[in-house]
C-alpha positions in Angstrom: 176.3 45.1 152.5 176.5 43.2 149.0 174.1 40.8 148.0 175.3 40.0 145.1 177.2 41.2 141.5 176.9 40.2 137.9 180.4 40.9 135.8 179.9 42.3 132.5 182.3 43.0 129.4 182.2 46.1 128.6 182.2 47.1 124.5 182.0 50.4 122.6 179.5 52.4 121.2 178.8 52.7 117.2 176.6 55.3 115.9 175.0 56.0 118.8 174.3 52.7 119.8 175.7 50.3 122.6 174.1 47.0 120.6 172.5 45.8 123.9 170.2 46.0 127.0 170.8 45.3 130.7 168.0 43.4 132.6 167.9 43.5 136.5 165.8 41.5 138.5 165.9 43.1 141.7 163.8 40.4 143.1 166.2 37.5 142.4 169.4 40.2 142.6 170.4 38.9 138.7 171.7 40.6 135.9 171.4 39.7 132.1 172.0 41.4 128.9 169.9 41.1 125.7 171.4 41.9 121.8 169.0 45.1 119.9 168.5 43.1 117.0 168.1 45.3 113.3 164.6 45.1 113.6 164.6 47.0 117.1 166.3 49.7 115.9 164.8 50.1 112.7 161.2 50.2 114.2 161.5 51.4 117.9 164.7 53.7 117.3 165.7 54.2 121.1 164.7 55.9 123.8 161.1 55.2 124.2 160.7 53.0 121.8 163.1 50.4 123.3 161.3 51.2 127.0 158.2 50.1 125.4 159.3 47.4 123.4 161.1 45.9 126.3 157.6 46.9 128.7 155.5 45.5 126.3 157.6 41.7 126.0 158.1 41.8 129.7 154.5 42.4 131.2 151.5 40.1 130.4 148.4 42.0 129.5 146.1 43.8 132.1 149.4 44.4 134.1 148.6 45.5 137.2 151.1 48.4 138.4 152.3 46.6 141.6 152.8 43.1 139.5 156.5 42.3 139.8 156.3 41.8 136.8 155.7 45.4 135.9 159.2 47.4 135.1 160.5 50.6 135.5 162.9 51.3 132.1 164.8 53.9 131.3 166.6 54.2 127.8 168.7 57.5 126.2 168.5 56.7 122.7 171.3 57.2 119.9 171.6 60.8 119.9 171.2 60.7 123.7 174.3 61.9 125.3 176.0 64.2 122.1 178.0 66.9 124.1 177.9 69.4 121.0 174.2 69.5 120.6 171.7 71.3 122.5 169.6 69.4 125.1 171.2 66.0 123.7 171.2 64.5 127.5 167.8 63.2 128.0 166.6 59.6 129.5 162.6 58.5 129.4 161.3 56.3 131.5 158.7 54.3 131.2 156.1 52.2 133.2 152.5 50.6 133.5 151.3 53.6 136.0 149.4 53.2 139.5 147.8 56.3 139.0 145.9 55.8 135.0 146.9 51.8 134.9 147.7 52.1 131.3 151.4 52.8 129.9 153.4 56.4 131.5 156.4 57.7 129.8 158.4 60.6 131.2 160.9 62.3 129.9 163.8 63.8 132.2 167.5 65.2 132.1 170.4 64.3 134.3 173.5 62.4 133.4 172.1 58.8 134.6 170.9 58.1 130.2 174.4 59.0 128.9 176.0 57.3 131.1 174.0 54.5 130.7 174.6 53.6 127.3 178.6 54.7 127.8 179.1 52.2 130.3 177.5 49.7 127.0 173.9 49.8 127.4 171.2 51.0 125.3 168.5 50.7 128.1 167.5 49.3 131.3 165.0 47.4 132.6 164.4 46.9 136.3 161.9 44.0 137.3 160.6 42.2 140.7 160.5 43.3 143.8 163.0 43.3 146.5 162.9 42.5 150.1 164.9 44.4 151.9 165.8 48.4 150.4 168.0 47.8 147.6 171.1 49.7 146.0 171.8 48.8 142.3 174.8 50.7 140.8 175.9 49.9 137.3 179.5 50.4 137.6 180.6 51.0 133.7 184.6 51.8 135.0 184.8 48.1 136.4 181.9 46.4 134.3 180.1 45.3 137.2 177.0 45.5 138.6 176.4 45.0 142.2 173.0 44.8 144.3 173.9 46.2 147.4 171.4 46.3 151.0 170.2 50.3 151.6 169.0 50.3 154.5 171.3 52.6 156.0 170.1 55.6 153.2 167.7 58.3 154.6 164.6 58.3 152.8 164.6 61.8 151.4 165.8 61.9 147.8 167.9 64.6 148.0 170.2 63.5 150.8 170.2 60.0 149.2 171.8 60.9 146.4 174.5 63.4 148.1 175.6 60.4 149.8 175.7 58.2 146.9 177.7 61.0 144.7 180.0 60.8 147.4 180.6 57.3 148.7 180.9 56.1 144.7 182.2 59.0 143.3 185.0 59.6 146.2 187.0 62.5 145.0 185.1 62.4 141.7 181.3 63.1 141.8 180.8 64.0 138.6 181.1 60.5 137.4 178.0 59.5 139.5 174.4 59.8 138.2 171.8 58.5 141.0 167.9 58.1 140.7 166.1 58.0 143.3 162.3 58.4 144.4 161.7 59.8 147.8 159.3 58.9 151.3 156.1 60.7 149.6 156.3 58.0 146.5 156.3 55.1 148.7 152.7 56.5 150.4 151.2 58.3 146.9 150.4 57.2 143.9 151.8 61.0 142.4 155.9 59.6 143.0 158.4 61.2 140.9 162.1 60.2 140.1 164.9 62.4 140.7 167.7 62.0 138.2 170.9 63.4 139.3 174.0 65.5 137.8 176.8 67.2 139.6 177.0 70.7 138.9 181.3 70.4 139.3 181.4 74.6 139.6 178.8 74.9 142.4 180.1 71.5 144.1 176.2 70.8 144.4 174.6 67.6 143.5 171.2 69.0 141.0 168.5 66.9 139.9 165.8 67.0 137.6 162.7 64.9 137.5 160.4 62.2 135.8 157.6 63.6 136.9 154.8 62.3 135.6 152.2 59.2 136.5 153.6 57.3 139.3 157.0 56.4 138.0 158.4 57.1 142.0 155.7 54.8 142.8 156.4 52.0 141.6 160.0 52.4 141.7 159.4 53.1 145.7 157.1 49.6 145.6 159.7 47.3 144.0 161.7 48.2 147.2 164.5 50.2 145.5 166.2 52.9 147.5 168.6 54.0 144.1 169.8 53.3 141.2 173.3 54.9 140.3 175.7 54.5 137.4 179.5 55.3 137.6 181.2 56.2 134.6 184.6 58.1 134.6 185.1 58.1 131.1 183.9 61.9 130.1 181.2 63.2 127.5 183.3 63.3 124.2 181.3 63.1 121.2 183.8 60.1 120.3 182.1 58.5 123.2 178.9 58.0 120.9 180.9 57.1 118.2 178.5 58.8 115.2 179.0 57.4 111.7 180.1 60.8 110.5 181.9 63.3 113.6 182.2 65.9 111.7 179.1 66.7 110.2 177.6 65.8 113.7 180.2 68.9 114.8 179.1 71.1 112.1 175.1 70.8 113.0 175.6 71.0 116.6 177.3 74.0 116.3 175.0 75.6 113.9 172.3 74.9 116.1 173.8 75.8 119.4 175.6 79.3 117.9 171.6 80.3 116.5 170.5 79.7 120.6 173.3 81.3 121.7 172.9 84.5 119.4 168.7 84.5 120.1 168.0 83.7 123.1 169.2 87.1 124.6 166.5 88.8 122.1 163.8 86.2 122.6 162.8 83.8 126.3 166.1 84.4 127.8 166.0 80.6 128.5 169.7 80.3 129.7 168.0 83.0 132.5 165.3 82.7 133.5 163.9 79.5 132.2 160.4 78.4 131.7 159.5 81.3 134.5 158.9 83.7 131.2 155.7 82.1 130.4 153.7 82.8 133.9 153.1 86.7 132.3 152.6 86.0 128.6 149.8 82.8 129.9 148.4 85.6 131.7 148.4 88.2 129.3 146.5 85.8 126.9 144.1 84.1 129.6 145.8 80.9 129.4 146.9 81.1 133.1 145.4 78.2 135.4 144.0 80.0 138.5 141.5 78.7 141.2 141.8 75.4 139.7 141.1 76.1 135.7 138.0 78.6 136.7 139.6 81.4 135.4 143.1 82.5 132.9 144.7 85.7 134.8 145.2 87.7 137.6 146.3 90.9 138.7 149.0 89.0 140.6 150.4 86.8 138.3 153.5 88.9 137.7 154.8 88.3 141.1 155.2 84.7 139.5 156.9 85.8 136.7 160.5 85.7 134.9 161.7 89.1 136.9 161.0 87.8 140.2 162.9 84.3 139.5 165.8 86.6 137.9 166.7 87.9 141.0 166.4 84.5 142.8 168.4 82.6 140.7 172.1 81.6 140.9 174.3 83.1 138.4 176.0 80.6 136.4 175.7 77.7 133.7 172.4 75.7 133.6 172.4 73.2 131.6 171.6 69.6 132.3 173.8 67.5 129.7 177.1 68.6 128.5 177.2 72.0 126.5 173.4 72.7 126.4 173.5 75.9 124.7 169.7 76.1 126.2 170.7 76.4 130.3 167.4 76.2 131.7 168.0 74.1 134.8 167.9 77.1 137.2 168.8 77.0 141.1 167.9 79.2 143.5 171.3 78.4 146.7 170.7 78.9 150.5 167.1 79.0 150.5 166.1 78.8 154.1 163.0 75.8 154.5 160.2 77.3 156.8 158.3 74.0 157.2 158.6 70.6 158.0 161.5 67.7 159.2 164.3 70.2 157.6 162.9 74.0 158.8 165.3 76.6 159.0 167.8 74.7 156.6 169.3 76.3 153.9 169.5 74.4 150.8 169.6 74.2 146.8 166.3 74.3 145.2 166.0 72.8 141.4 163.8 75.4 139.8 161.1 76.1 139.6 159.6 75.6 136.1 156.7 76.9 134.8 154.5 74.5 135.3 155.9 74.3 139.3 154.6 77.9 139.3 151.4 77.8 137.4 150.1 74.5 139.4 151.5 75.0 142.4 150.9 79.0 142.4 148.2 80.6 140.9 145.9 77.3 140.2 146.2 77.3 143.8 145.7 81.2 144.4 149.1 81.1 145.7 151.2 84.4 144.9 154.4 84.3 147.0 157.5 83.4 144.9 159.0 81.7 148.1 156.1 79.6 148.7 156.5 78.1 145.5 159.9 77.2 146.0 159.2 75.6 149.4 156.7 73.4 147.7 159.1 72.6 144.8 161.8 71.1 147.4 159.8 69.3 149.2 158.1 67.6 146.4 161.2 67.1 145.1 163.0 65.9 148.3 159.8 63.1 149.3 159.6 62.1 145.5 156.3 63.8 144.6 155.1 65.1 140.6 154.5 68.6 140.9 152.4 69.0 138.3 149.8 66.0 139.6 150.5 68.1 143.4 149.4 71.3 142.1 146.0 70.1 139.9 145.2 67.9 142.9 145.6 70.8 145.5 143.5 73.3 143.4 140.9 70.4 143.5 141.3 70.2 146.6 141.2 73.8 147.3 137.9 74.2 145.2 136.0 71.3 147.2 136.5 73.2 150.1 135.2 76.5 149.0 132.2 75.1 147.8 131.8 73.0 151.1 132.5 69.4 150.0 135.3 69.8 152.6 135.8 71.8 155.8 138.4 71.5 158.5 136.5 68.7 160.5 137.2 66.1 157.3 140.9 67.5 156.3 142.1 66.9 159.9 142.0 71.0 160.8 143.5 71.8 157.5 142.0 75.3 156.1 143.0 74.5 152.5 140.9 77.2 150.8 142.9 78.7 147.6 145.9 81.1 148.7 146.4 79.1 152.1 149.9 77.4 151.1 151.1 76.1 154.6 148.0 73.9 154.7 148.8 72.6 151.5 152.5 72.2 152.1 151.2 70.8 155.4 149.4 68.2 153.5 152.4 67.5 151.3 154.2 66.9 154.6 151.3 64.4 155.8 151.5 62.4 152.1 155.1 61.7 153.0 154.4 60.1 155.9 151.2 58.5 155.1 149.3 60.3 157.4 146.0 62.3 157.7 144.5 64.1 154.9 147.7 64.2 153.1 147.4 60.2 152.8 143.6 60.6 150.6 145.5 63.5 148.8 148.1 61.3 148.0 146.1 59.1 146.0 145.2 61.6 143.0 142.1 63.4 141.7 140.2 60.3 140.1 140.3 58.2 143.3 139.6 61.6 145.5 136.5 62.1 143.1 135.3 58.7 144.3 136.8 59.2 147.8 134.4 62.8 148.0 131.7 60.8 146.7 131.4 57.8 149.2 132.6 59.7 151.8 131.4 63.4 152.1 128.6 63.2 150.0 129.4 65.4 146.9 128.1 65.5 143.6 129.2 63.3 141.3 128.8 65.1 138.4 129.9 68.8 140.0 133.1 66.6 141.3 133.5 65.1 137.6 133.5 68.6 136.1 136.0 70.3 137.9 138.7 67.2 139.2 141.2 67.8 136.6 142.4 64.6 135.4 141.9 62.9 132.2 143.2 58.5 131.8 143.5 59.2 135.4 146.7 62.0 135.2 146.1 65.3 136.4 146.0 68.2 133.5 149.2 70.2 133.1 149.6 73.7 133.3 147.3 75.0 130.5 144.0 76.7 130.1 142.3 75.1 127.3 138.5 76.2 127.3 139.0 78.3 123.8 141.4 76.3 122.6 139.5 73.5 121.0 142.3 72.1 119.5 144.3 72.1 122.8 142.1 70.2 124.3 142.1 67.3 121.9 146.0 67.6 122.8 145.3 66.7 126.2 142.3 64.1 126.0 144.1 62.2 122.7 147.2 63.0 124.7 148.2 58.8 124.4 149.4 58.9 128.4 147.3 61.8 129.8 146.4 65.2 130.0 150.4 65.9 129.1 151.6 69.0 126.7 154.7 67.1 125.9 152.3 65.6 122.9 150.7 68.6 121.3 151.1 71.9 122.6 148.5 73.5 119.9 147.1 76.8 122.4 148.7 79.6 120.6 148.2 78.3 117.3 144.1 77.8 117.4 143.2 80.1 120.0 145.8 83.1 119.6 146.4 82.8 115.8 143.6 81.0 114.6 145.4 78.9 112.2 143.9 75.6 112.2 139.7 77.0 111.7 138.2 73.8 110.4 138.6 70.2 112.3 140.4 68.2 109.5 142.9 71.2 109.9 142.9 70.8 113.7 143.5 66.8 113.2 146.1 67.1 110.3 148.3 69.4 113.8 146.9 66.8 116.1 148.5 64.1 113.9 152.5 66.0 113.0 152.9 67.5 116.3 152.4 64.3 118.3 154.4 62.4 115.9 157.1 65.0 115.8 157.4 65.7 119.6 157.0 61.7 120.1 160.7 62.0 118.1 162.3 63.2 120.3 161.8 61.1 123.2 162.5 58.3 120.7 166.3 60.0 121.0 167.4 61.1 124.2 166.5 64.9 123.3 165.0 67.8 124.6 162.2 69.8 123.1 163.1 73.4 123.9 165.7 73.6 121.6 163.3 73.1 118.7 160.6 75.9 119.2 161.6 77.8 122.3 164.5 79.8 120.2 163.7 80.2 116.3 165.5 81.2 113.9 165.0 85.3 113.3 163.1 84.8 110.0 161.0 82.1 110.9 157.9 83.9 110.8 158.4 84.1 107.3 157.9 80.2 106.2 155.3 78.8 105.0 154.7 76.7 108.7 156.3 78.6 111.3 154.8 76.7 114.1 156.7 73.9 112.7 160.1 75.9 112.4 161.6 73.5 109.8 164.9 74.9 109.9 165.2 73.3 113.1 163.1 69.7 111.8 165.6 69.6 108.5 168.9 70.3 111.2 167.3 67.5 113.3 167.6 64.8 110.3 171.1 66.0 109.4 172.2 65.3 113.4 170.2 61.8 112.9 171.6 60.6 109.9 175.4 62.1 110.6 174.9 60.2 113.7 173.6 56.7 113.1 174.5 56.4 109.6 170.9 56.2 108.8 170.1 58.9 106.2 166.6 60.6 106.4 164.8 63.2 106.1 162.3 65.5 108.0 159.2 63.3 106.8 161.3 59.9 107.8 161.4 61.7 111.3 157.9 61.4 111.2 157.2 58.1 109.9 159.6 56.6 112.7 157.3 58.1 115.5 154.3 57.7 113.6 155.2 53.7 114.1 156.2 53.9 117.9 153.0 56.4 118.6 150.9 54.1 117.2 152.2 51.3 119.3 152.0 52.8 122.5 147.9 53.2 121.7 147.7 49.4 121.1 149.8 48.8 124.4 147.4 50.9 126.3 144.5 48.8 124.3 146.1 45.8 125.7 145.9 47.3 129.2 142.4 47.7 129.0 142.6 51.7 128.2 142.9 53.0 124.6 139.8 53.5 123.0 137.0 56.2 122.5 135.9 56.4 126.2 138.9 57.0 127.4 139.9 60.0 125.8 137.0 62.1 127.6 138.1 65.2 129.2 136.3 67.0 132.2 133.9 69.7 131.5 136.0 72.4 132.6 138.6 71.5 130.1 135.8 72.7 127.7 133.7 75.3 128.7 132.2 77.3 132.1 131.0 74.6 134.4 129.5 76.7 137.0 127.9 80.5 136.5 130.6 82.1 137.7 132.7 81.2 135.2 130.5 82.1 132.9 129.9 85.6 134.1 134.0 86.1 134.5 133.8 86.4 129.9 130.8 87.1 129.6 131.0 89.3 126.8 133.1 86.3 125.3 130.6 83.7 125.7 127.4 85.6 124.4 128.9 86.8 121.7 129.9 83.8 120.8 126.2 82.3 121.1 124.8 84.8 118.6 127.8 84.8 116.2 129.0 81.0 116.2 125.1 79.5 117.5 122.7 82.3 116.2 121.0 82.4 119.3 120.2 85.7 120.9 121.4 85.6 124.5 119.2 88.0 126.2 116.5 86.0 125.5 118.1 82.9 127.9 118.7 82.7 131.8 122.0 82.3 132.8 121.7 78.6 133.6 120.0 78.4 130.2 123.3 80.0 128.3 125.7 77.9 130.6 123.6 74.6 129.5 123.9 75.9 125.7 127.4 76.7 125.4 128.0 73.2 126.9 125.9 71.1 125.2 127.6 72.7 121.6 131.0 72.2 122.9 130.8 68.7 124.1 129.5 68.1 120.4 132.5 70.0 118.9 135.0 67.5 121.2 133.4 64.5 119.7 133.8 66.0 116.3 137.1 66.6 116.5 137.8 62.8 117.8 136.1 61.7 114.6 138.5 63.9 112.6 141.2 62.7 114.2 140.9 59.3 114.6 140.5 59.3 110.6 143.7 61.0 110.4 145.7 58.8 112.2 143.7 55.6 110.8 142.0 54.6 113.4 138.2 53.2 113.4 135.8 55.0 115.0 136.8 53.7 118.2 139.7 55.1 118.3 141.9 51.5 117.4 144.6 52.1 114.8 143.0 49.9 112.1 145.1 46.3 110.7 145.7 48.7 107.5 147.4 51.4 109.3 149.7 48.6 111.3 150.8 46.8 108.3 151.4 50.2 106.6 153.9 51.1 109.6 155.5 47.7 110.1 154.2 46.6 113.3 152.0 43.9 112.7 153.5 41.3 115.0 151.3 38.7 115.9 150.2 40.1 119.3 149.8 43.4 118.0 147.1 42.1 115.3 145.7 39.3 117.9 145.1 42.8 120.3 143.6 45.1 117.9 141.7 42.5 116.0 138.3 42.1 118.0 138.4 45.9 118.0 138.2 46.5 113.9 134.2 46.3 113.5 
């Protein structure tokens, strides 16, 4: 049924811009536009630098999640949608987040960006809630958009969105893109967003997902079923309209023929994906398993790239027009063994890495097909598997040590390695029920929940529940890595990688020894990587195939080749010219933003970039014992103390108590680098230096500069 429509005129793109923004109301079933004035673009770029411009003007501060006032947007930016160039069809999303309360960006593929801003706009804002399930489809073929009662949808994600490819698309699919959040997201704080494509030589409707913080949540809360956006018009690069076409040509292709050539010889991306890293984490004890305790096992391998390789569908993977990446593998006709759709055969997205790390061996999980049953489902009721998998392995580890038995999960045996209790429990978060609804809620609140309610240990609890800002850790063991773990507790949203993936560097190469060196990567890599969500781009493209000689620069980590081809696709595009250092500069201004935004939430400072214990170092004497040739040698070489002269307990208190100093260390260099005080507030210097010292950005920061 309609409820109502709002006409639009719809205008063209130039360089890589629409020139506006499309507010919906869901609440009041209104649509308005809004002009991106000059000044938008030139500070905030795209992507998510519009989503948290419009966040920030839209919300008032302390938003609380569930405020109607709080909005889901989702923005491409101007290189977003560029059919030529590799992993040029991203959206982010952004959000105040129900799981960390502070500001969540997420960064997905899918069509629904692109054909955002071809149907004429640059982002999207969704605001208020609605009272019966509501439809919103952005029709950019007839310049309409209409709010339209769903009542009659399922409530699985996947099936939604068949339907919807169908009933808009007709006898043309492809020009459908759907998001859609699932039952689980509704009853969990962990929702995800599925953004969809269809894959036009499988006939399959595929998805990919903004995983991370809650996003589903809210989305689930404001009462919306879908969004959808029809556009028939194509992905031609003319569609973006760049300033100069063909030096956009000539760079794309440069890019995408170097991928094309080295991939075979390097990940095999186009393959097998993000699978390839399982072994080499292993190999290099950088493998969660048992919830962070330990980096390998003897089993990881039957999680690993030649196991997927036979599972997955031959064919092209990519998730935007012309990806010369391909990473979006499928596995077809995988029969279900659980829950409302058991013995159906159906398409599974995936899995990624960090599907099979969490939801595998974090969990002492080893079956290949468990781990795509979990990935469906969560996919299916709307649930992050990253935040599933850390919360499980929590979950897992309070059982073993007797915080929980089966009389206070409701009969569920979730010690590590039992995967139908924990897919059982995923089953029970979709519905709201049981066990599965505490589990629902995230490690933080189950911390507190274990507490209250079971009696554990608050500091044993503390240690080992994997969450930092309130987000559960990705996929990364960071304990020798001290530079890795400032990635994820300065991370600006949460324990994310997407910021600063700095592992291989410190731990395996040593390249960054001293702290200002560790801050000086903690300051480019975040600002670089912020780039690309500024953009509508992926991140694989840059440092997941480099070129052959790259190892022979002076910064391979870096791989400039790629930075300096990145400025050429920027500035052929908009028009804008710039160089790698300009890259930079322009997320150096948006980065810095986001921290005041979470300031103005109540988050941002010092305290809340602390990381658990295990993040750091051996919380229990296990741990300790699993390297302990590791750890006492490095008491006597790094400490000068002799270890045979300490108990156990006596080392595992040391190493600690000299590690949790080295963290605090490394804040101080950091914070210095990125001009912050000692608080961790960007300073009123460092805001006037970047440009974004409008009055409630000064009036925020201001009683923070003593």
């Amino acid at each position: 049924m309609l409820l109502g429509e709002t006409r639009f005129q719809k205008g063209p793109l130039r360089h890589g811009y629409a020139g506006r923004t499309l507010h919906v109301d869901v609440g009041r079933r209104v649509a308005t536009e809004k002009p991106v004035s000059d000044r938008m673009r030139e500070t905030f770029v795209g992507g998510k630098g519009f989503d948290l411009w419009l966040l920030w003007n839209a919300t008032p501060p302390r938003c609380h999640p569930d405020d109607p006032r709080n909005e889901i947007v989702i923005s491409s930016g101007p290189l977003g949608g560029t059919p030529v160039y590799p992993g040029a069809g991203k959206s982010i999303v952004c959000t105040i987040s129900p799981l960390t309360g502070s500001v969540m960006d997420s960064n997905v593929g899918g069509y629904f960006g692109p054909f955002l801003k071809f149907s004429g706009f640059d982002a999207l804002e969704v605001q208020g809630v609605s009272d019966v399930p509501i439809l919103v489809v952005i029709d950019g073929d007839e310049g309409v958009i209409r709010f339209l009662d769903a009542s009659d949808l399922p409530s699985d994600a996947y099936t939604q969105s068949e339907i919807l490819h169908e009933r808009l698309g007709g006898d043309q699919p492809g020009k459908v893109s759907v998001v859609t959040a699932g039952s689980a997201a509704r009853h969990t704080l962990i929702g995800c967003l599925n953004f969809s494509w269809y894959d036009r030589p499988r006939k399959a409707v595929r998805y990919k997902q903004a995983g991370r913080g809650g996003i589903g949540t809210v989305f689930a809360r404001k009462n919306i079923v879908a969004l959808a956006v029809v556009y028939s018009g194509g992905a031609f690069l003319e569609r973006n309209a760049p300033a100069d076409i063909e030096r956009v040509r000539a760079v794309g292709r440069a890019h995408s023929k170097e991928i094309r050539e080295l991939d075979p010889k390097q990940n095999e991306m186009a393959v097998v994906g993000t699978t390839h890293l399982t072994t080499i984490m292993n190999d290099y004890d950088l493998l969660p398993t048992h919830n962070y305790k330990f980096g390998s096992h003897e089993r990881a391998p039957e999680l690993g790239a030649e196991v997927y390789r036979k599972r997955f569908h031959k064919g092209f993977d990519g998730c935007w027009v012309g990806c010369a990446v391909a990473c979006a593998h499928c596995v077809k006709d995988f029969e279900l063994s659980t829950g409302p759709l058991r013995g159906k055969r159906v398409w599974v997205d995936g899995p990624e890495y960090e599907t099979v790390a969490g939801c595998g061996s974090n969990c002492g999980t080893f079956d290949p097909d468990a781990i795509l049953e979990i990935n469906f489902y969560c996919d299916a009721y709307g649930v992050d598997t990253i935040s599933f998998g850390t919360a499980m392995a929590f979950v897992m580890e309070c059982f073993e040590a007797g915080i929980l038995d089966t009389a206070k999960t409701g009969g569920l045996d979730l010690g590590f390695g039992n995967w139908k209790a924990a897919i059982e429990c995923l089953h029970q978060a979709a519905r709201g029920e049981g066990f599965g609804a505490i589990f629902g809620q995230g490690i933080r609140r189950m911390k507190q929940y274990f507490v209250e309610h079971f009696g554990a240990d608050p500091a044993f609890v503390q240690d080992i529940g994997m969450e930092a800002k309130g987000l559960e850790f990705s996929e990364y063991m960071t304990k020798e890595s001290l530079a890795q773990q400032g990635g994820y507790g300065l991370a600006l949203k949460g324990p994310q990688h997407d910021e600063a993936w700095l592992i291989f560097l410190d731990m395996v190469h040593n390249f960054m020894p001293t702290f200002e060196q560790k801050a000086e990567a903690l300051h480019w890599f975040p600002m670089w990587r912020t780039w690309f969500g500024l953009n509508g781009l992926c991140k694989l493209p840059w440092n997941d195939i480099v070129p052959a000689d790259n190892r022979q620069t002076a910064e391979p980590a870096k791989v400039i080749r790629h930075v300096e081809w990145y400025a050429e696709f920027f500035s052929a595009t908009t028009g804008r010219e710039v160089g790698p250092d300009d890259l930079v500069a322009m997320s150096e201004k948006v980065y810095n933003f986001q921290r005041i935004f979470n300031l103005r939430q109540g988050y941002g400072r010092r305290e809340h970039d602390a990381i658990p214990y295990r993040a750091m170092g051996p919380v229990t004497e296990e741990e300790y014992l699993s390297r302990l040739d590791r750890y006492d040698g490095q008491l006597q070489e790094m400490y000068g103390v002799d270890p045979s002269s300490m108990t156990l307990p006596e080392k595992v208190a040391f190493l600690r108590r000299r590690r949790e100093e080295r963290y605090e260390q490394l804040k101080d260099a950091v914070y210095a680098r990125r001009g912050w005080t000692l608080d961790g507030v960007p300073t009123l210097d460092t805001v006037r230096r970047l440009g974004i010292d409008f009055p409630e950005v000064v009036e925020t920061i201001a009683p923070h500069q003593g």
